[in-house]
Phi, psi and omega in degrees: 000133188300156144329179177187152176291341186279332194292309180297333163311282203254030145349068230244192183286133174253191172272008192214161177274135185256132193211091171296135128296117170259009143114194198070001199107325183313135152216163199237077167309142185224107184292155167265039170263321197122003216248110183266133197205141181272162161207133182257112155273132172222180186209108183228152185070012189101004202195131191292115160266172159229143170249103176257139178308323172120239138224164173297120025253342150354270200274099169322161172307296151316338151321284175316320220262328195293314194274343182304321174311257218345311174304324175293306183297306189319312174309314207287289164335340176067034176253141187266123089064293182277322177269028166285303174293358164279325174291273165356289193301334174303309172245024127349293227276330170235036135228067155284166188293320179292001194253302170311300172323306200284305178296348170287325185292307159335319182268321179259044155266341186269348182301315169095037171315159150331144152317291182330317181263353146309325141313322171275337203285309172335300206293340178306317208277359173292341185263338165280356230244333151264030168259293219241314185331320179234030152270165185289095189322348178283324226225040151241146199265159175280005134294336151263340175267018164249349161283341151301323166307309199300336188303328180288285206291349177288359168251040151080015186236103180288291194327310161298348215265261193338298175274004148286329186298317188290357170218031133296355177256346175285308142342291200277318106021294187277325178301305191318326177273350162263032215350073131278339182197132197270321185241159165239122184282011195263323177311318181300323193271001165311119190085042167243331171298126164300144197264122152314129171283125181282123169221106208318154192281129175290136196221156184242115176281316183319098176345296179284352171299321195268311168306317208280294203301314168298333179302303170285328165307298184312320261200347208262103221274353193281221203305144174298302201325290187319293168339295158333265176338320173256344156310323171291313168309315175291284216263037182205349164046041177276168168319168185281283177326347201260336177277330199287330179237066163301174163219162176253014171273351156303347195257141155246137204243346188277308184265010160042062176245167181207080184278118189253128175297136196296349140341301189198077194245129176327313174267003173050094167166135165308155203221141165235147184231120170292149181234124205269179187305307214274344187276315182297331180292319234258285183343281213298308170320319168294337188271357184277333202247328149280332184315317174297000153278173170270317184265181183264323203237055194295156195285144179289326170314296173226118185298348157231046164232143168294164166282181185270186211289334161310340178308291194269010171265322208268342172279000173265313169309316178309322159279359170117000215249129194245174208270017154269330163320285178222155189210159198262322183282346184279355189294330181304312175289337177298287172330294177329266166017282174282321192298315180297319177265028161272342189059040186210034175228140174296152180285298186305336142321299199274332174266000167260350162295341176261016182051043153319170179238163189246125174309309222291153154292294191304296204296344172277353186263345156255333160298063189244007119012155162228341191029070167247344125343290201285337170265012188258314179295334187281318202274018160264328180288329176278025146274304186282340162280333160290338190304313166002275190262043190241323176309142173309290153343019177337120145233106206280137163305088188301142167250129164268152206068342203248191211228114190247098200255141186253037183230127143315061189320154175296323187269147218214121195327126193298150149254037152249004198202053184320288191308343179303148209260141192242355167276156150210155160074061175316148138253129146305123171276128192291148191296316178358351202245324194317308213297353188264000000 
């Protein structure tokens, strides 16, 4: 007698496994666990098979009876049933997403990415990989992967939420070209995420602000390295990472260049930086005391590791100065900053000194300058405005008209429109420091 959904509903446990049967082979096993599981019995080849189906009520009555045909056609086709879904299942597995992701890490190593974004992309894809990680990349919906997101974003971390979508869309992105997946399912979910309050990196813009602050660097009794460290940063102003793991075959001392390799410059193309008298002297003192390593700034733990990404901020907390004050990445705003209003630099000089990329497409395939002859003078001139302001005599270099506000904002002036102003939402700088 066929089956019925109220018959499989109530179904209850007995002490021995109960095998309901709806015919064709379709049976409803009822375990004495409580556990209800379809099973297709067929016979291929001479030899009684099980197929199993799944479970109840997961797997409708209608389900079952559905996949039981399919099965019934394969026989009728002389294909057996069971080792077919085995075949499937193989290759699921491999193209399952976590299979796809691990060839994506893979092209960008080959690529010759940072260790670092490679490390991150890795830890990102870990939170999708018990959502999503061994379904089949076609037969994922944009409903599990937004159940991966909420998991991240209900512990307040918007950000990581955001650059996991981006970069399961990155995933999917490399299956569509390796023709594994026809759509990427992360575009339905844009605005399904709460937006990270973005918050800006802190900068002491203020001339004399700025005076207070070298004063206390020049003066900052912990490791000399770190001391080094935040002196290169004020006069040579590069990414923090791009200083913390120097070498010291990146430096030529004769032609007083500092060539960083595009490994591991933000925008991947090599960045060269001229280097003025007061960064050489600050070098040379350093290399007496590092020089005998490949790094400048090697880790107290270990000579072949950098210090961490943390150093020089926490020797700027230590010095008083809090992370709404100042930052070791805000020294880029600093320059930017002072170098545009004095007016006596080309815009495009202060953005390939800060390695910027020009957003414009057109303007970037012309804008291919180096202006370095004009970036070998500023930055010897911008050394002689920090010794400035830093000698106990302050004399600050006045700019007249503009507005020197000492907080940084993320957006950092076009170089079609240089002179635009890029602070906003000012902090006072506490009088607290005149004394230095």
């Amino acid at each position: 007698m066929a089956l019925s959904d109220v018959k499989c509903r109530n179904a209850r446990p007995a002490s021995k496994l109960a095998k309901l049967s709806d015919g064709g082979g379709l049976q409803l096993w009822v375990q004495p666990t409580g556990s209800r599981l379809w099973r297709l019995a067929y016979r291929f080849d001479g030899k009684q098979k099980l197929l199993a189906l799944g479970s109840y009520p997961l797997i409708s009555l209608a389900e079952a009876r559905e996949a039981r045909d399919d099965a019934k056609r394969l026989l009728l086709a002389g294909v057996d049933p069971g080792k077919e879904r085995s075949l499937r299942k193989a290759d699921s597995a491999k193209d399952s997403f976590r299979s796809i992701a691990d060839e994506y890490v893979d092209k960008l190593k080959k690529e010759g990415r940072a260790d670092r974004t490679i490390s991150k992309v890795k830890w990102l894809l870990d939170f999708a990989y018990p959502i999503i990680g061994d379904k089949c990349i076609r037969e994922i919906e944009p409903a599990s992967i937004l159940t991966a997101l909420r998991r991240v974003e209900v512990r307040g971390r918007y950000e990581s939420a955001r650059r996991l979508r981006s970069t399961i869309g990155s995933v999917f992105r490399y299956a569509i070209a390796t023709a594994r997946a026809e759509t990427d399912p992360t575009f339905a979910l844009r605005g399904a995420l709460i937006s990270p309050k973005v918050t800006s990196r802190a900068a002491i813009t203020d001339p004399k602000a700025l005076g207070g602050l070298l004063r206390v660097i020049h003066a900052f009794d912990g490791q000399p390295t770190t001391r080094a460290g935040l002196k290169l940063i004020a006069l040579l102003f590069p990414r923090p990472g791009e200083l913390r793991a120097a070498e010291w075959e990146e430096f030529d001392f004769e032609s007083s260049v500092w060539t960083i390799p595009e490994a591991r410059m933000k925008m991947r193309r090599p960045h060269r930086i001229p280097l003025s008298k007061q960064a050489i002297s600050v070098l040379t003192s350093l290399r007496e005391i590092s020089g005998d390593g490949s790094l400048l700034f090697p880790s107290v733990r270990s000579a072949s590791r950098p210090i961490s990404d943390n150093t020089l901020n926490a020797a700027l907390r230590r010095m008083g100065y809090s992370k709404e004050e100042a930052t070791a990445h805000g020294f880029r705003a600093t320059a930017s900053t002072l170098l545009n209003e004095c007016g006596k630099w080309h815009p495009d000089a202060i953005e390939r000194q800060l390695a910027h990329i020009e957003n414009n497409d057109v303007r970037r395939a012309y804008a291919r300058a180096e202006h370095w002859d004009e970036r070998v003078e500023m930055m010897q001139w911008w050394a002689d405005y920090l010794d400035e302001l830093k000698s106990k005599n302050l004399r600050v270099i006045s700019i007249e008209g503009r507005r020197k506000p000492a907080v940084h904002t993320p957006t950092r002036p076009s170089t079609l429109n240089p002179t635009a102003a890029v602070h906003q939402t000012p902090i006072q700088i506490s009088n607290r420091r005149k004394s230095y």
